[in-house]
C-alpha positions as CSV (number, residue, x, y, z in Angstrom):
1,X,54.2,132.0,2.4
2,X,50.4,131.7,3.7
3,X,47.5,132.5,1.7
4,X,47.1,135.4,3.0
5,X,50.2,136.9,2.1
6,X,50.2,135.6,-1.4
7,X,46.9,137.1,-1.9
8,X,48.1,140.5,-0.7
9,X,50.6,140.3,-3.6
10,X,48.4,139.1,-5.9
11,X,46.6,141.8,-7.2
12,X,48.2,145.6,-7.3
13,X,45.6,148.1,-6.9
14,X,45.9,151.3,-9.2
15,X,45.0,155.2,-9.3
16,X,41.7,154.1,-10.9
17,X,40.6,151.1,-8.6
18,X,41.2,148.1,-10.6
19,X,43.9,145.6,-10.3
20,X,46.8,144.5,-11.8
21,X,47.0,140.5,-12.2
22,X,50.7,139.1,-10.6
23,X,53.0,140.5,-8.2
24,X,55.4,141.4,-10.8
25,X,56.5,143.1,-13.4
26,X,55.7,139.9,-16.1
27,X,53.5,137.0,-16.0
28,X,53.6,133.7,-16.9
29,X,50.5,132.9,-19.2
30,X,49.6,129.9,-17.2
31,X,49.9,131.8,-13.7
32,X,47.0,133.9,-14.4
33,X,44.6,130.9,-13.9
34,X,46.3,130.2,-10.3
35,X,46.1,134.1,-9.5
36,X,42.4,133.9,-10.6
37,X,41.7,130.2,-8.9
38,X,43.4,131.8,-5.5
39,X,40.8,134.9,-5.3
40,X,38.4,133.0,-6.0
41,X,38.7,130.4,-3.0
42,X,39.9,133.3,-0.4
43,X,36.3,135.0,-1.8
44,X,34.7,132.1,-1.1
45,X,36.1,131.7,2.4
46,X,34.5,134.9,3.2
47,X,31.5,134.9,1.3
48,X,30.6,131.2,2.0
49,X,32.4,129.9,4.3
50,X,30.5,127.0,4.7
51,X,31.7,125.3,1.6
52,X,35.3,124.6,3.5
53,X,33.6,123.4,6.0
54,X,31.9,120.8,4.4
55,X,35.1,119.6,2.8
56,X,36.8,119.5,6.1
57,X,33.4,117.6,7.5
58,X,34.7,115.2,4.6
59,X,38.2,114.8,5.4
60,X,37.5,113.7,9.2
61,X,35.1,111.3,8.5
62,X,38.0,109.6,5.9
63,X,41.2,110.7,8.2
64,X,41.3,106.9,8.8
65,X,41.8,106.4,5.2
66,X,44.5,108.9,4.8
67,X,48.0,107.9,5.3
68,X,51.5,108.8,6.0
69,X,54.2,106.8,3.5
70,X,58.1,106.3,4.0
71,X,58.5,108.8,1.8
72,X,56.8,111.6,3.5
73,X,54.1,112.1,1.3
74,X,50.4,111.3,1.9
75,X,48.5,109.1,-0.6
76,X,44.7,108.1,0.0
77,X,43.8,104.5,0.4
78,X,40.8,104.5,-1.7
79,X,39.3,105.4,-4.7
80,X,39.9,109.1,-5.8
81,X,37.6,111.1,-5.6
82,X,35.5,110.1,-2.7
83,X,31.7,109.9,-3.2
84,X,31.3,112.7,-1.1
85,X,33.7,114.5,-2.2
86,X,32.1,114.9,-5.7
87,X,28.5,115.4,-4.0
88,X,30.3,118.4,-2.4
89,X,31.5,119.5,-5.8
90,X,28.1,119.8,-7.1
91,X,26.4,121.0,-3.9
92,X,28.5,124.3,-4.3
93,X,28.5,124.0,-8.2
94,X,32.3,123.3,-8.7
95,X,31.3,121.4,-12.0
96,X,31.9,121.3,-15.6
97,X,29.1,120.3,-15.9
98,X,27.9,117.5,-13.9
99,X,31.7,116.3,-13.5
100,X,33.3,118.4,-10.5
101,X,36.8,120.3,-13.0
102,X,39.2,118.8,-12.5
103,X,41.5,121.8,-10.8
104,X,38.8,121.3,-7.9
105,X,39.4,118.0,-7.4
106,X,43.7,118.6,-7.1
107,X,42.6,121.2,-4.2
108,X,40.7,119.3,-2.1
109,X,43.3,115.9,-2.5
110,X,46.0,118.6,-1.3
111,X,43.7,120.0,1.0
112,X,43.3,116.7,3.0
113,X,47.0,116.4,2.5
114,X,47.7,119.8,4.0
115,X,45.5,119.0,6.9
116,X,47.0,116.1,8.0
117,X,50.8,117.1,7.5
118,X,50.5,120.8,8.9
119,X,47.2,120.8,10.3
120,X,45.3,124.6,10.3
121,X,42.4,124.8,7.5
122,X,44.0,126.6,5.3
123,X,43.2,125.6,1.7
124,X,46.3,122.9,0.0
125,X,46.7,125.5,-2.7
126,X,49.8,125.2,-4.9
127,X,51.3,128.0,-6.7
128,X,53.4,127.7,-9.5
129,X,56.8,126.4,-9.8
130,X,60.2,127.7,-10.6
131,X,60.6,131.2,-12.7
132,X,61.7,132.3,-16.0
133,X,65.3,133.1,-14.9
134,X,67.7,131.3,-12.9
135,X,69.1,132.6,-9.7
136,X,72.4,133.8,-11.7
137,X,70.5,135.4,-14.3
138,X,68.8,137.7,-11.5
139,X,71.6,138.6,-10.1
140,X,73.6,138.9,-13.3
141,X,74.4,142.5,-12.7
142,X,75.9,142.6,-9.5
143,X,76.5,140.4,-6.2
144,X,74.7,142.7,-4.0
145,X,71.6,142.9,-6.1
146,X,69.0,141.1,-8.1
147,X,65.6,141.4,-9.8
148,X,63.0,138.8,-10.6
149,X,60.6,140.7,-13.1
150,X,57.9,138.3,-11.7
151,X,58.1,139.0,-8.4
152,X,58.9,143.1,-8.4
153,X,57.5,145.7,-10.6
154,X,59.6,147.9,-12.9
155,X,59.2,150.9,-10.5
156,X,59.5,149.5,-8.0
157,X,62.7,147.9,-8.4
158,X,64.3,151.3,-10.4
159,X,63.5,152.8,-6.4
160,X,64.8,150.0,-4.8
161,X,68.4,149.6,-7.2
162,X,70.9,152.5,-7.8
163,X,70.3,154.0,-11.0
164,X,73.3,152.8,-12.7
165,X,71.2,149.2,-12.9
166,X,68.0,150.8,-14.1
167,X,69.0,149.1,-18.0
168,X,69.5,146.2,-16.3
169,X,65.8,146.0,-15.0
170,X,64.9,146.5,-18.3
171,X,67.1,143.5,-20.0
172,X,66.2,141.2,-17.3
173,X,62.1,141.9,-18.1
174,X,62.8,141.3,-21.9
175,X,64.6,138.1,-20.8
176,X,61.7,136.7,-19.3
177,X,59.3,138.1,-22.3
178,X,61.4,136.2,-24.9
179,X,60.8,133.5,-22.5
180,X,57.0,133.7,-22.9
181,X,56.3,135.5,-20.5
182,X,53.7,138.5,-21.1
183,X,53.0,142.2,-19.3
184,X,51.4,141.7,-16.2
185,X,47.3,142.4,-17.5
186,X,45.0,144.5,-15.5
187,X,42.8,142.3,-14.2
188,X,38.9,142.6,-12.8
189,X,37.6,145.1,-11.3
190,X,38.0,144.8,-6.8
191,X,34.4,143.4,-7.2
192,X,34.0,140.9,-10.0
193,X,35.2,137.5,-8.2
194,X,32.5,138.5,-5.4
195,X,29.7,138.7,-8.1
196,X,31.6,135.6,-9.5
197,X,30.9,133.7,-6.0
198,X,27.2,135.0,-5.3
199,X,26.1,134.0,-9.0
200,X,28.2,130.4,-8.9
201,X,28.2,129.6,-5.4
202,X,25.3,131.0,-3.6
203,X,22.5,131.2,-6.7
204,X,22.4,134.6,-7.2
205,X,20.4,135.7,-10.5
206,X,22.5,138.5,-12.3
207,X,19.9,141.1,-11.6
208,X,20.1,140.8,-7.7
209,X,23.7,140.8,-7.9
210,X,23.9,144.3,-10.4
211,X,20.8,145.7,-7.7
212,X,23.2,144.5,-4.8
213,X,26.1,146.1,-5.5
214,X,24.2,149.1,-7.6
215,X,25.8,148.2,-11.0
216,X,24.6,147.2,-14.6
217,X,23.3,144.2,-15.4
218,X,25.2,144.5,-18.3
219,X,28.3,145.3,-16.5
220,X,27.7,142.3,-14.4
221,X,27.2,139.6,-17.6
222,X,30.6,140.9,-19.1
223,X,32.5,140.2,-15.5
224,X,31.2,136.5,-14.8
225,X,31.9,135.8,-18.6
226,X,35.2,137.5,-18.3
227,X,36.3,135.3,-15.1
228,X,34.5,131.9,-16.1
229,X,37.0,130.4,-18.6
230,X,39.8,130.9,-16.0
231,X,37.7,128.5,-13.3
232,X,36.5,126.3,-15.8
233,X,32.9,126.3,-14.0
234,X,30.0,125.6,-15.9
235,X,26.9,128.0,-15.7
236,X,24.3,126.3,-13.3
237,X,21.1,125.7,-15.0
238,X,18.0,128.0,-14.1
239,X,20.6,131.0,-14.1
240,X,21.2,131.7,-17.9
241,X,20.8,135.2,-18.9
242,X,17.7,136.3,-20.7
243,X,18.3,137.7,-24.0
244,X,17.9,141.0,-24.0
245,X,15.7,142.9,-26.3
């Protein structure tokens, strides 16, 4: 699946214009980071797409040092993380706080590994691994059918199924609950991971991005501290709030 597609099922817009975090029904708690990190970087392609750029810069001038084992996979021949790799970091303020995080530096090694197996410049994101239930469990109410309650919504898989499985939907998503999975949240509002970008990224001050996009200050403090802790991304200095009065 591209990026683009995952994205599209990423969020679920509803009547009220806010989104709903995972494709599904349930979500694992350590998705939501990924679903969060994956907005982020597709924002980031369109706000400032310059940042990929200079990664990609990065990875031709060090394609010589990149290499293709027996075993398919592609390990770097030199220290990791390149110099330049972590002066790119802290160019676009990827940092926590001086040190570029460390889900920033996993990208841009799988990045350069995308590149050279596949080519394209898409981003080497990886999603999460297997689910909650096992193939058999899904389709543990008839041949013909199954339901993944992280993958498909409630109602939308009581349309999809004959009704004589609709208390089946509802065992398999307390399956994956007991499992540790929780409720799909509702996430930020459409907005929020742009404001996220201008203030990180690009050095936008809170009070150009509320006058920008004709919202709160307030409103705008409460959505950057809402989506930090899920990037990891330390505040750049020179942009700290001012208490307010």
């Amino acid at each position: 699946m591209s990026l683009a597609e995952l994205s599209h099922r990423i969020h679920t817009r509803n009547a009220q214009g806010s989104y709903r975090l995972g494709w599904g029904e349930v979500v694992r708690p350590g998705d939501i980071p990924m679903m969060v990190r994956l907005d982020f970087l597709l924002t980031l392609d369109q706000l400032v797409p310059e940042c990929k750029a200079g990664l990609r810069a990065i990875y031709f001038s060090k394609i010589g040092v990149v290499a293709l084992t027996c075993d398919n996979a592609v390990r770097i021949r030199s220290d990791w993380p390149f110099p330049e790799v972590v002066e790119w970091c802290r160019r676009h303020h990827l940092c926590d706080p001086k040190k570029p995080v460390e889900w920033v530096l996993q990208l841009a090694a799988n990045s350069f590994r995308h590149w050279f197996l596949v080519g394209g410049d898409q981003w080497g994101f990886s999603s999460s691994g297997s689910g909650s239930l096992t193939t058999e469990e899904e389709r543990s109410f008839g041949e013909r059918y199954r339901y993944n309650p992280e993958t498909e919504r409630r109602d939308q898989a009581r349309r999809r199924l004959p009704e004589r499985y609709r208390a089946d939907v509802d065992r398999l998503i307390d399956l994956a609950l007991e499992r540790g999975g929780l409720i799909a949240p509702w996430g930020c509002e459409p907005g929020h991971v742009d404001w996220f970008v201008r203030h990180q990224v690009q050095e936008w001050n809170e009070a150009k991005i509320a006058t920008t996009y004709s919202v709160s200050p307030e409103a705008v403090h409460s959505a950057l501290c809402a989506i930090r802790p899920y990037l990891g991304l330390s505040l750049p200095k020179g942009r700290r709030r001012k208490a307010v009065a």
